[in-house]
DOZAMAR-601017 format. One record per residue (C-alpha): residue in three letters; x, y, z. Coordinates in steps of 0.1 Angstrom, whole numbers, padded with zeros to 4 digits, always signed. Last residue first. Example, Ala and Ser with C-alpha at 12.3 -4.5 7.8 and 13.67 -1.06 7.14 Angstrom:
2
Ser+0137-0011+0071;Ala+0123-0045+0078;
***
This chain:
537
Unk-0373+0654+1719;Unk-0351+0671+1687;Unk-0345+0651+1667;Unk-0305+0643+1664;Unk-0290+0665+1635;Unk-0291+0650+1600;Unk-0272+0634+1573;Unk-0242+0619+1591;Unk-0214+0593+1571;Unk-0206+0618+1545;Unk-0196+0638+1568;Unk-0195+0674+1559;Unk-0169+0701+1556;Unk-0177+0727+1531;Unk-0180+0754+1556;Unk-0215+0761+1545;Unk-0223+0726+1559;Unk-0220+0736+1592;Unk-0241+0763+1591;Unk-0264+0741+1578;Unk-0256+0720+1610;Unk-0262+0747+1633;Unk-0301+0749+1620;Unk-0305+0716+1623;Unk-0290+0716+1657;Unk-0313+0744+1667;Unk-0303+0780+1674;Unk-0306+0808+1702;Unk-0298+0778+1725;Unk-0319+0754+1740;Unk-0309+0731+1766;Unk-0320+0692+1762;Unk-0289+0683+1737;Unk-0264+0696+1761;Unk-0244+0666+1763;Unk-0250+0659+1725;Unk-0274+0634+1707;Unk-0252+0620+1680;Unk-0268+0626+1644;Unk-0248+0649+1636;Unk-0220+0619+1633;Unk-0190+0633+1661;Unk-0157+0641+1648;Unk-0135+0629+1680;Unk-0103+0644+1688;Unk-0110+0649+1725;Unk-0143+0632+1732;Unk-0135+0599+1710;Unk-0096+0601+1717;Unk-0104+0602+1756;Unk-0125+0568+1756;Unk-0160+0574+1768;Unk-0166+0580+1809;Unk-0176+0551+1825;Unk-0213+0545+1836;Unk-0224+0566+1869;Unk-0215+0578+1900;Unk-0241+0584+1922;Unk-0240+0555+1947;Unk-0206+0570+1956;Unk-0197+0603+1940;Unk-0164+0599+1956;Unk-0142+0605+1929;Unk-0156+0574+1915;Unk-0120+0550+1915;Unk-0101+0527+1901;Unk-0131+0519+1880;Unk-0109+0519+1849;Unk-0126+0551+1833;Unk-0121+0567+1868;Unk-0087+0564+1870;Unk-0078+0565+1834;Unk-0095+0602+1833;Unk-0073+0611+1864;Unk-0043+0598+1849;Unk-0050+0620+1818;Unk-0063+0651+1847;Unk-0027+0649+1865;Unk-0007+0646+1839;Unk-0016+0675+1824;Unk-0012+0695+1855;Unk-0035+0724+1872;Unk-0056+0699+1880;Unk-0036+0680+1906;Unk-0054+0679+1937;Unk-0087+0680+1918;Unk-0083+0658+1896;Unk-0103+0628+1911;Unk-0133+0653+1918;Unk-0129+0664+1877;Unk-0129+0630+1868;Unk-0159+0621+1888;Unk-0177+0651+1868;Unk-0168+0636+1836;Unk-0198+0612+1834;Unk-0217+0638+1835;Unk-0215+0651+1798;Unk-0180+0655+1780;Unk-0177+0683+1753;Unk-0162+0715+1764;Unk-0144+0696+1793;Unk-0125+0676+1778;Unk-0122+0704+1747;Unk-0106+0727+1779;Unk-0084+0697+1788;Unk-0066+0697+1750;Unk-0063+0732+1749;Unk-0047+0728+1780;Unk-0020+0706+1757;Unk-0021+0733+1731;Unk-0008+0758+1751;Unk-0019+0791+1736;Unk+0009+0810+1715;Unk+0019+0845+1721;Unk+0044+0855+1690;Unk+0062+0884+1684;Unk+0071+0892+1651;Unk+0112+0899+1651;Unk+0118+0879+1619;Unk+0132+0854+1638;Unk+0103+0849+1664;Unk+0076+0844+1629;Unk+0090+0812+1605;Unk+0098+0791+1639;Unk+0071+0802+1660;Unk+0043+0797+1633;Unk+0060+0759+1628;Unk+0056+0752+1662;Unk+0019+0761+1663;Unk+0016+0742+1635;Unk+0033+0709+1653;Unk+0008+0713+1682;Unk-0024+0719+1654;Unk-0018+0682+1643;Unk-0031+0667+1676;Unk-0068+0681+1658;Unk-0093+0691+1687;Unk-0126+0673+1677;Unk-0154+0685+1655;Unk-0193+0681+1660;Unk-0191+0718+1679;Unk-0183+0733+1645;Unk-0217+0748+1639;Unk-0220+0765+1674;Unk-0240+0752+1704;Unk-0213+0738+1724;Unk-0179+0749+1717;Unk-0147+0730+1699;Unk-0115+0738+1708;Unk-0094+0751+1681;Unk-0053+0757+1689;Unk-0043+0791+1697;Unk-0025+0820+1682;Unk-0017+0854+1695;Unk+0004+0873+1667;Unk+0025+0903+1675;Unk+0032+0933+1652;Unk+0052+0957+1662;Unk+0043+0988+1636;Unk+0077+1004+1624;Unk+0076+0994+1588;Unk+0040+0989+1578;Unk+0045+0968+1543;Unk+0073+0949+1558;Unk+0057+0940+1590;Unk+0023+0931+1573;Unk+0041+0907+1548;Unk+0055+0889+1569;Unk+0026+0882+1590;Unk+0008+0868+1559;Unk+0032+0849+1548;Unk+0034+0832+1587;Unk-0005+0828+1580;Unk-0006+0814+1546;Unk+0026+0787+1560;Unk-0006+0779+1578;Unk-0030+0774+1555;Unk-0003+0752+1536;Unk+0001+0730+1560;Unk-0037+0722+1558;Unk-0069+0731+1579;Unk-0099+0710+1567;Unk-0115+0718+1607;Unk-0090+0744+1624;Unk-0059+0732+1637;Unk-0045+0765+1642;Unk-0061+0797+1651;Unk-0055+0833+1650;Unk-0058+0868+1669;Unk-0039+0900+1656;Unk-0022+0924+1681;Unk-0013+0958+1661;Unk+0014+0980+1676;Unk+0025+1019+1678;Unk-0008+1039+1670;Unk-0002+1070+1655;Unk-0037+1073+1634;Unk-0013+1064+1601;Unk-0002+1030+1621;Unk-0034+1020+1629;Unk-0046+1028+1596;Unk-0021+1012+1576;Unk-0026+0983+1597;Unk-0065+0983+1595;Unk-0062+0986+1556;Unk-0036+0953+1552;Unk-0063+0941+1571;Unk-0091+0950+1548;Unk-0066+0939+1519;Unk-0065+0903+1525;Unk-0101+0905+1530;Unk-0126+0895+1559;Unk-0158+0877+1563;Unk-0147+0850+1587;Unk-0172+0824+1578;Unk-0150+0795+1592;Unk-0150+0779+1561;Unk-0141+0814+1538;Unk-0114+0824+1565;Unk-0098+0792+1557;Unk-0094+0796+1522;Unk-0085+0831+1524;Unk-0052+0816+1541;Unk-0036+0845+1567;Unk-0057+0825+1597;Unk-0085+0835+1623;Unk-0078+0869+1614;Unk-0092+0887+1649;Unk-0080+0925+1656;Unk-0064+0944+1681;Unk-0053+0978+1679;Unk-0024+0995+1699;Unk-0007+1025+1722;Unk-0040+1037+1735;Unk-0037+1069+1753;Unk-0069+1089+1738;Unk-0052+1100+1710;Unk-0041+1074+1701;Unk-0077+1058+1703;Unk-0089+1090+1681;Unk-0065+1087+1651;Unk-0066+1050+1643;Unk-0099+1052+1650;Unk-0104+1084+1628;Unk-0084+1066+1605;Unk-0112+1037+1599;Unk-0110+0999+1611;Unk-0148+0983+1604;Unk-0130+0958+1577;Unk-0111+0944+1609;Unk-0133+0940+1635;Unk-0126+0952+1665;Unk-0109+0934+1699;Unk-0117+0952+1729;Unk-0114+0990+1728;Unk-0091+1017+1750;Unk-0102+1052+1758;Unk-0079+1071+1788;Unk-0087+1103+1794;Unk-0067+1133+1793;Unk-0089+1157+1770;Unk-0122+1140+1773;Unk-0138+1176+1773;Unk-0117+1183+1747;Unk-0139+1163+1725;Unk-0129+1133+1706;Unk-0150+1109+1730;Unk-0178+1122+1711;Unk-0169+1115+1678;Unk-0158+1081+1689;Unk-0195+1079+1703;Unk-0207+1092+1671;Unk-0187+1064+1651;Unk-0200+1036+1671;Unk-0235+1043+1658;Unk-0242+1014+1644;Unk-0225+0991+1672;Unk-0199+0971+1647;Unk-0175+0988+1661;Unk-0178+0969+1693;Unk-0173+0935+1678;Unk-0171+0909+1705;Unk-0178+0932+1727;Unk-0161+0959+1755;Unk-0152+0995+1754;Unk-0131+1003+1785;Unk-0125+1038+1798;Unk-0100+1053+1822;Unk-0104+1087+1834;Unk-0124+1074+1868;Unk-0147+1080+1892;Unk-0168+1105+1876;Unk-0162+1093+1844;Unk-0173+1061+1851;Unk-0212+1075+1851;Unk-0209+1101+1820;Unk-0199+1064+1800;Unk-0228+1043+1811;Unk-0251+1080+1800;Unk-0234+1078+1772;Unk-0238+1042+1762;Unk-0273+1038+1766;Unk-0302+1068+1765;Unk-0278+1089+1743;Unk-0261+1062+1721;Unk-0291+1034+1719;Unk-0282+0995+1732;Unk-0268+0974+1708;Unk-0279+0938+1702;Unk-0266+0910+1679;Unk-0293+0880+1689;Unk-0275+0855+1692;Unk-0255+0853+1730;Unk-0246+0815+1722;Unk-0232+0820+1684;Unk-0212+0849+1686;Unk-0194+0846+1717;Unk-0190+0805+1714;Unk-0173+0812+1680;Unk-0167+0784+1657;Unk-0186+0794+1628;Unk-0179+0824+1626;Unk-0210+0843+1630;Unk-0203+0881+1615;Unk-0237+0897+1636;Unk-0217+0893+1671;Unk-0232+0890+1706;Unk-0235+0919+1726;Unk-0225+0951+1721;Unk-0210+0984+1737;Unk-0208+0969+1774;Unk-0190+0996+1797;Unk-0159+0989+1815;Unk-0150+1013+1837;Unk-0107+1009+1845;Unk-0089+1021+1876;Unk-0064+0989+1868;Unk-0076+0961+1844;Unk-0063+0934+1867;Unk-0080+0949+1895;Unk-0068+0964+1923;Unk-0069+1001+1913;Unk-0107+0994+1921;Unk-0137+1008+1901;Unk-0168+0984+1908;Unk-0201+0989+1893;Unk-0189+0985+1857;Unk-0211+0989+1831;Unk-0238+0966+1814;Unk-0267+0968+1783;Unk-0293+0990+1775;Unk-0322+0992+1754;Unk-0340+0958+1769;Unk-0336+0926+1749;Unk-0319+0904+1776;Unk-0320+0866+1763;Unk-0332+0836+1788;Unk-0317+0803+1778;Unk-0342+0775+1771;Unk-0348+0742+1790;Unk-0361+0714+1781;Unk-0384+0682+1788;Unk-0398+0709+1812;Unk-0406+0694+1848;Unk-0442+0687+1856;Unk-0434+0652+1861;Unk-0407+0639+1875;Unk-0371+0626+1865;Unk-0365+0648+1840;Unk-0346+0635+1809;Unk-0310+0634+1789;Unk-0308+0619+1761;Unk-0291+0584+1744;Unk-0257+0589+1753;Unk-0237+0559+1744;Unk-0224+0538+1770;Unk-0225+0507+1751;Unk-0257+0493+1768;Unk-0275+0526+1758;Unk-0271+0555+1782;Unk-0301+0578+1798;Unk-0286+0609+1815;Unk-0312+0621+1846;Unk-0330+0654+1856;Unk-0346+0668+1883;Unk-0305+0667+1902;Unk-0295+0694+1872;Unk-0323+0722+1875;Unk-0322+0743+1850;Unk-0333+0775+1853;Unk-0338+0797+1818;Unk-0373+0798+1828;Unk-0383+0792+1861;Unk-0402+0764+1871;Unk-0375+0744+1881;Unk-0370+0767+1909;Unk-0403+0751+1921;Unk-0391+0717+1918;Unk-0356+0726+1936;Unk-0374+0741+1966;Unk-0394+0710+1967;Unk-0369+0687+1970;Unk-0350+0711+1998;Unk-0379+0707+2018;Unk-0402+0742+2022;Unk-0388+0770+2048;Unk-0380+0796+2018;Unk-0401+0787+1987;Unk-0410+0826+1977;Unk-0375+0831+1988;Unk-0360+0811+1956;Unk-0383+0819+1936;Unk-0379+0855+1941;Unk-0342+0848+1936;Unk-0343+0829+1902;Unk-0369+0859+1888;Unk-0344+0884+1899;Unk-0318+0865+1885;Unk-0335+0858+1849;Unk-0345+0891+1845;Unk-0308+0912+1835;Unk-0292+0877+1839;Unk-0288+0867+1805;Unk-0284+0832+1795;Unk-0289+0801+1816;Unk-0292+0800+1850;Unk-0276+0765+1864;Unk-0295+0751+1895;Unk-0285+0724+1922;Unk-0248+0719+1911;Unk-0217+0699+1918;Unk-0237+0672+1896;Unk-0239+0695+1868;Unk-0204+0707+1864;Unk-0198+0678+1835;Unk-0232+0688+1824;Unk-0233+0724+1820;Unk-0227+0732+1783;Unk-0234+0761+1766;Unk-0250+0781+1797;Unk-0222+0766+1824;Unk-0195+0781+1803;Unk-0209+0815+1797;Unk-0219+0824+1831;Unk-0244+0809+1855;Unk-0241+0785+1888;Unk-0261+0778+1920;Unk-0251+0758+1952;Unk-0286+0761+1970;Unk-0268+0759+2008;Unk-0272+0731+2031;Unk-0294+0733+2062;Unk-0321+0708+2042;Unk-0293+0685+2030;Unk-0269+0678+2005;Unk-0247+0650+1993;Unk-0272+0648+1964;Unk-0256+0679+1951;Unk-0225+0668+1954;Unk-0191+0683+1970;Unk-0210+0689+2004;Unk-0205+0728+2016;Unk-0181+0732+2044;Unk-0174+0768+2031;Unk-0137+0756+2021;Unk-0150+0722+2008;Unk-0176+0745+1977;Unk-0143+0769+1970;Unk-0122+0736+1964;Unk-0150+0722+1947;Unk-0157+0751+1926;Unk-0116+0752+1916;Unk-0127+0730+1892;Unk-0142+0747+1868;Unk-0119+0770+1861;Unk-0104+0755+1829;Unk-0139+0760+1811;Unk-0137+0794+1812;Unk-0161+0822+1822;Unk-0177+0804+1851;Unk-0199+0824+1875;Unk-0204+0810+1910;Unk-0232+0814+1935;Unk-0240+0797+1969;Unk-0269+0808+1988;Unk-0283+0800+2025;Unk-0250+0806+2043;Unk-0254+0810+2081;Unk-0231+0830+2097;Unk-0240+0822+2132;Unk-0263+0847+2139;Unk-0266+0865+2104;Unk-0240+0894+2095;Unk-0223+0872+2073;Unk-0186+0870+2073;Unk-0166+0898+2060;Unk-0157+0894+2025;Unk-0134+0870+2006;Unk-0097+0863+1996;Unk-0071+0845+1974;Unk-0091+0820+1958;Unk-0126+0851+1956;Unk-0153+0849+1980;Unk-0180+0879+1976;Unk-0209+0882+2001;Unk-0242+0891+2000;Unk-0273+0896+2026;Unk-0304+0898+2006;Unk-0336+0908+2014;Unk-0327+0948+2010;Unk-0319+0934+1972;Unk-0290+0963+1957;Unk-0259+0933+1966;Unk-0280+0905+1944;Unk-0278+0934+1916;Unk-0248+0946+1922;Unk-0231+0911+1921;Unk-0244+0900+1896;Unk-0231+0930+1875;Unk-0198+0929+1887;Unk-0191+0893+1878;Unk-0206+0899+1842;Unk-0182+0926+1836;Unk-0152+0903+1850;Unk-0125+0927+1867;Unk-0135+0918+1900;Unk-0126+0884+1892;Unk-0094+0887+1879;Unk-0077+0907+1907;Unk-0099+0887+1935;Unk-0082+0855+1924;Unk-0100+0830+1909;Unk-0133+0807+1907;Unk-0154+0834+1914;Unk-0177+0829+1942;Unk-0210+0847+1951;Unk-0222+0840+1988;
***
């Protein structure tokens, strides 16, 4: 079975959903069901039903916990060491559980890492090679696998104060650590499902990029899916577009920066045809220097109504530490444009509470704002604005959530909602949660058990936290519990030492700590208490 931890309108309208499905769906050995919160598939054609597999993908921290509701309504056990022989493997993958998988971990029996273009088949062919074998040795040989990581093979190690001291395998044989797997082949995903149910309606959603070259230094997107890749015009993206079109006349671009893809221009070229006359075309977020008139031109034409575009902040300051590579006058250029190419609104993407952010970075961003709507008269500008959360594997991750970025949010609201900008601000208090969960290691996995009747409330994961930190209670990991979780302020708000080992300090990403902490230097930032990253084991 492969879950997705909401309802079936978001899930089916995940890229990376599709695709795994399709691919376990295409195996003639595989029997495969989808379960969704609000509904699921036929039961297994199997006498009795019998579910061998579990699989969820995570795309955002804040999901996390609905896996145990999903896990109790299959009569799955909660833990992993709960389970049996005629228990399901309860498997995991996706963005979230690739940077950082440890406060999931004991919920899990295998995490795949990075791309799944090889790594699934591989994890499946492991997986029935060992068919009939103990569950123990099922989860060795899976361990074998690269990009599989194993979570009940290997074991935190704390110091007598409950630091973190690394993160081992229990057993020899099993890799010290574990690297994510990385797709390189000349073409990259499209939608396999076209439903009018989806949140996205009657949309195919074809994968332009992945990764991003620009590497802000807080961006999860950029940084964990290195290297930038584009797969080739004729033998890629328009034979992925030629396949929707047959189903549908709505079309989805989708990257972190598809107009970065070299030769983005010929496809808009392309879509400029008559042929696409009536067709649908919109794009995810675009950088702002790569914003050109035909863009403007072609997306209007092509039934979008707006553009949307990633600031990070209005202060050139700020832009300069997070390594946003962007001038005041490149998006006064992509406004222009949009509006020029007849587009009607321009959604730009911010953040407060950044690391060395002041007041006045933010009063830069309101003056910024301003100045757009008056120099583009009759463009509708709206802002979407959340606070920073650090992520695993990027330069910033040794940086806490900042309380200061509530009141900045405030402030953006009051200089922008009466000047007729709209403004879609995050909720800085589930920002809060999602840095929790960002950067705590096992010992958070209780928590989330004790929250799980009230986790979509604030109060309900703080007294949660105090539960378990108190010894009130384990969350019913019994004998498996371990050491209290850290003080909140410390893995919340905390600026770590580089030196700290990190939760996901044994998992490889595309680049070292030392590396990351260059990066992190660039911004100007640096303790003066920290010198160097944690060796690596």
């Amino acid at each position: 079975m492969l879950a997705f931890p909401s309802t079936y309108a978001v899930g089916i309208t995940s890229l990376g959903y599709q695709v795994v499905w399709a691919s376990l769906a295409r195996r003639s050995d595989l029997d495969v069901r989808r379960l969704f919160t609000d509904r699921q598939d036929p039961p297994h054609r199997q006498a009795g039903g019998r579910l061998d597999l579990f699989g969820l993908s995570l795309s955002w921290e804040l999901d996390g916990p609905v896996l145990l509701d999903l896990l109790e309504q299959q009569g799955i056990p909660l833990w992993s060491h709960q389970r049996g022989d005629q228990d399901p493997i309860v498997f995991g993958g996706g963005p979230v559980l690739t940077a950082n998988p440890e406060p999931l971990a004991p919920f899990l029996d295998a995490v795949l890492l990075g791309d799944g273009e090889l790594l699934l088949p591989a994890f499946v062919e492991a997986l029935q090679a060992s068919r009939g074998l103990p569950r123990s040795e099922r989860l060795t040989a899976l361990a074998q696998v690269g990009g599989v990581y194993v979570p009940p093979l290997y074991a935190p190690r704390y110091d007598a104060d409950g630091t973190l001291l690394a993160i081992e395998a229990t057993q020899a044989g099993i890799p010290a650590r574990i690297s994510k797997q990385t797709w390189r082949g000349n073409t990259l995903s499209h939608s396999t499902v076209i439903t009018p149910e989806a949140a996205w309606p009657s949309i195919h959603m074809v994968e332009v990029v992945r990764s991003c070259p620009e590497l802000c230094r807080f961006c999860l997107a950029s940084y964990l899916t290195l290297p930038f890749r584009t797969p080739s015009l004729d033998d890629g993206l328009i034979p992925a577009v030629e396949t929707g079109l047959t189903a549908t006349q709505r079309l989805g671009l989708l990257g972190a920066s598809v107009t970065q893809h070299p030769q983005f221009g010929d496809l808009l070229s392309w879509l400029d045809t008559d042929r696409f006359d009536g067709s649908r075309v919109s794009v995810s977020s675009v950088r702002a220097a790569t914003v050109t008139p035909q863009l403007g031109r072609i997306l209007a034409k092509r039934g979008s109504k707006s553009l949307t575009i990633a600031i990070e902040s209005g202060s050139e300051r700020m832009r300069a530490v997070v390594n946003k590579k962007l001038s005041r006058e490149e998006i006064f250029a992509a406004a222009r444009y949009a509006r020029e190419g007849g587009l009607s609104g321009l959604k730009l993407y911010g953040m407060a509470g950044l690391p060395s952010e002041e007041e006045a970075d933010i009063e830069a961003t309101a003056d910024l704002l301003l100045a757009l709507k008056q120099a583009t008269p009759g463009l509708r500008l709206s802002l979407g604005v959340s606070t920073f959360v650090p992520k695993a594997h990027t330069p910033f991750q040794w940086d806490g959530v900042r309380p200061e970025a509530e009141q900045r949010l405030k402030r953006l609201a009051k200089r922008l909602k009466p000047k007729g900008i709209e403004l879609r601000p995050e909720s800085y208090g589930w920002s809060v949660i999602q840095a929790l969960i960002s950067r705590s290691d096992r010992r958070l996995a209780p928590v989330i058990a004790a929250a799980r009747a009230d986790h979509a409330s604030l109060g309900g994961w703080k007294r949660a936290y105090r539960a378990v930190r108190s010894g009130e209670t384990d969350g019913g990991a019994g004998a498996a519990a371990g050491p209290p979780p850290p003080p909140w302020e410390e893995v919340v708000h905390g600026r770590w030492q580089a030196n700290r080992v990190l939760p996901w300090h044994h998992l490889e990403g595309p680049l070292g700590p030392a590396t990351l902490w260059q990066h992190r230097q660039g911004a100007g930032e640096t303790d003066a208490a920290a010198t160097s990253p944690a060796a690596e084991p």
